[in-house]
N, C-alpha and C positions, 0 to 999 in steps of 0.2 A: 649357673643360669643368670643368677643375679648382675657377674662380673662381664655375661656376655651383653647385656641390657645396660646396664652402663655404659659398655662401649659403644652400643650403636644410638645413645643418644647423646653420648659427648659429641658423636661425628653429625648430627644433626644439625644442621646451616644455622646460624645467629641468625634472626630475621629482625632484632631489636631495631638496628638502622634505618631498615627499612619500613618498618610499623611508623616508627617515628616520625619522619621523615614525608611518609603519607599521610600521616594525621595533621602536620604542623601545613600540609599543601590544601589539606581537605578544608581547614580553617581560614587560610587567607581566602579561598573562595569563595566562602558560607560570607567572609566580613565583607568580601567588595562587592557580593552579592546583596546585601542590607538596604542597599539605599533603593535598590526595585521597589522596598515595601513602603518606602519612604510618603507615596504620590498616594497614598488609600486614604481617602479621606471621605466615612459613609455618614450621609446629613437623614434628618428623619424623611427626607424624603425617598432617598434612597431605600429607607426600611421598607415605607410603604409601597414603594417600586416592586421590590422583593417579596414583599405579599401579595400585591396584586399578580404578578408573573405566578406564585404559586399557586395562588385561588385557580387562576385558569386552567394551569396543569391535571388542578385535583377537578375541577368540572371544564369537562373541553365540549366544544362544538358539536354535538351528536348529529346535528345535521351535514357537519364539513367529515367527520370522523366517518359516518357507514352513508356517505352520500356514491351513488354510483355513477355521474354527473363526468363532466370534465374537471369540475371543478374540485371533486372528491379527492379525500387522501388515497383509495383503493386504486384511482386514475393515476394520480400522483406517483407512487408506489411503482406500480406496473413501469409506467415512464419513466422512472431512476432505474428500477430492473436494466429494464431496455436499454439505457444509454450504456450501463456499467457492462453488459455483458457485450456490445459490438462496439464499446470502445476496448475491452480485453481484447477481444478478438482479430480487430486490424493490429493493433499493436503485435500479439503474438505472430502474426504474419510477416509483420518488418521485422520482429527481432529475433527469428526462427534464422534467417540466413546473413543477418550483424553476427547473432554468436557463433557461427562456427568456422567466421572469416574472422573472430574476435581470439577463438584459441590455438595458445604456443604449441596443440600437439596434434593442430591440423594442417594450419599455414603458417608460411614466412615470418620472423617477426614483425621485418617493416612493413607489412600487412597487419597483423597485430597492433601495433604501435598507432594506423592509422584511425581503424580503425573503433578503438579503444576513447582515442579522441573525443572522435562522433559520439560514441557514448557518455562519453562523460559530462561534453559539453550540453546535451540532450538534460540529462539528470540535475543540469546546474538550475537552471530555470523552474522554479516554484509553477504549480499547477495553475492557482490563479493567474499569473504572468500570459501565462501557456491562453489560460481562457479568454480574457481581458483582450488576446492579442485576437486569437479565433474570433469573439464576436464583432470585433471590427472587418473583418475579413468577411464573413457568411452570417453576417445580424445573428443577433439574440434567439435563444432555442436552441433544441433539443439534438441538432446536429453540430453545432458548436461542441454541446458537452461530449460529444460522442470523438471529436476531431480530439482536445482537448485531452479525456482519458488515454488515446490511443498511442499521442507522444508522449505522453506519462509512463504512460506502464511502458512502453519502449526501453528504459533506461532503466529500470526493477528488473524486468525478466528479461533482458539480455545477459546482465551482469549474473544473476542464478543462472541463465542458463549457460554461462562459460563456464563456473564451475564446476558444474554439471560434466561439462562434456573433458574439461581438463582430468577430471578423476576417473578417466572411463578405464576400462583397463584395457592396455595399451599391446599385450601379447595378441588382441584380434586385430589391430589395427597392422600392427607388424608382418603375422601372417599376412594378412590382404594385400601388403605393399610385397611383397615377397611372389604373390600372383601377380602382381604389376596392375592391381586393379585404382580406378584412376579416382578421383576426387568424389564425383556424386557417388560410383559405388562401397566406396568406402563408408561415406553417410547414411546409404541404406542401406549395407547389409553388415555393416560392422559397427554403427553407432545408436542409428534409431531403434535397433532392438534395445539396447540395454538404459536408453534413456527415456522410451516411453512413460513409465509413472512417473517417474520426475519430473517432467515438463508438464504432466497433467495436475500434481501433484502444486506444483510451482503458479500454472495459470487459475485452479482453480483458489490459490493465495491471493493470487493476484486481484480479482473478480471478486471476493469478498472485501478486498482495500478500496477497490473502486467505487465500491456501492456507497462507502464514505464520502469520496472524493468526490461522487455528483450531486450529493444534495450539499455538499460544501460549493461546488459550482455553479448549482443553482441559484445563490445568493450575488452573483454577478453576471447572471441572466442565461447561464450556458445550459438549459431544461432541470427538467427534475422537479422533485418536492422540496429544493432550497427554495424558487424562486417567491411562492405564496408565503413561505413560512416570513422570508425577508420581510415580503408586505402586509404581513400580519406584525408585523414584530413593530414597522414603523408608526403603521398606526394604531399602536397600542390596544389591539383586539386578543387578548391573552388567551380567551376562552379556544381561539380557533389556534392560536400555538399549541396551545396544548393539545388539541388534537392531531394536529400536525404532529406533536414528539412521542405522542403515543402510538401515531402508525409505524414514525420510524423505529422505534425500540420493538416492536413488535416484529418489524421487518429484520433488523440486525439480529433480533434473539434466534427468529428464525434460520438465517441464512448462516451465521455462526455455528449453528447445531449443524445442519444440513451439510455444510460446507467439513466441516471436524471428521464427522460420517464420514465423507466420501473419499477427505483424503487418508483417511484409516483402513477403509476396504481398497483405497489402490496401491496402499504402499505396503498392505499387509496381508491384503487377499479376503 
């Protein structure tokens, strides 16, 4: 037994090279990465900066915090909801028929090819770019952030849902072409059966990213509970930041649990 254990770990690949060789690459990065830390440079006022930002956090705005007003974070709140879930939702719309003019085991490649582009080119552009561009187009507010999320998430859930549909298995799809059944029925009755919880599975990923993405938009005017938090931040009103970060942590603690749930019961019953 001994002599057959021996054999099978003389025959075990040398990975010494390769350890090595990663670690000597891991270091040149860590050292030309060094000088980023170079520019920190904290004066006592910055401590006290850091205090006072804390102070606020631990005592926030009880008035801005459970105010039911426009001006409330419950309003606030509501309004990032809003934008994050009907900017998911155009977006799923445009990128429901990108992906499946996007996969090599539906269409043409140079179909593929073209249309892969589009996507990619879509996902090159940073979200604020995307915003910054919308509120010059439809001013500041809450349907900017909504225009905004909707090309964003385009570019995420197209790309999942190609692979989605690439891994489908392909002995239905075969059958179907063998009936001579033509493109949409092929989509309905050989592919959306088997990709429905995925694609819900996938948007509601999506929609919990988003809910990020619009209070990060709101800090360059596209709605939500970024844009107060901005104007709390500029003029050094901590107390009502803090309330402001307290709604949001409450809102992500929530929608992260919610969201976990639901794609557990759809992909697992």
């Amino acid at each position: 037994m001994s002599e057959k254990l021996e054999a099978v770990l003389s025959k075990e690949p040398r990975r010494g090279v390769q350890y090595g060789i990663t670690i000597i690459i891991v270091l040149i990065l860590l050292a030309s990465s060094m000088p980023a830390l170079g520019g920190a440079d904290i004066t006592a006022k910055g401590f006290e900066m850091g205090r006072n930002i804390l102070g606020g956090i631990l005592t926030p705005d009880t008035s801005l915090l459970f105010g039911l007003g426009d001006s409330g974070v419950a309003y606030l709140i509501l309004q990032t909801i809003a934008i994050a879930f009907l900017g998911t939702l155009v977006g799923a719309i445009i990128a429901v028929p990108l992906s499946f003019i996007s996969a090599t085991n539906i269409v043409p490649r140079p179909v593929v090819i073209i249309t892969r582009f589009i996507i990619m080119a879509i996902r090159t552009v940073p979200s604020l770019v995307y915003g910054l561009m919308f509120i010059r187009v439809t001013g500041p507010g809450p349907f900017a952030g909504v225009m905004t999320l909707a090309i964003v998430s385009i570019g995420m859930i197209s790309k999942l849902f190609i692979e989605t549909i690439e891994d489908l298995d392909s002995g239905i799809l075969e059958s179907l072409d063998a009936f001579g059944s033509t493109l949409f029925q092929k989509i309905r009755y050989g592919i959306l059966p088997q990709l429905g919880t995925d694609f819900i599975s996938i948007l509601v990923y999506r929609f919990d990213m988003n809910l990020r993405e619009a209070t990060i938009l709101g800090l360059v005017g596209a709605g939500g509970i970024g844009a107060p938090m901005i104007f709390a931040l500029s003029a050094y009103h901590w107390h009502q930041v803090g309330a402001i970060l307290i709604g949001l942590f409450i809102l992500v603690f929530v929608v992260e649990i919610l969201s976990d749930k639901l794609r557990q019961k759809i992909l697992h019953g």
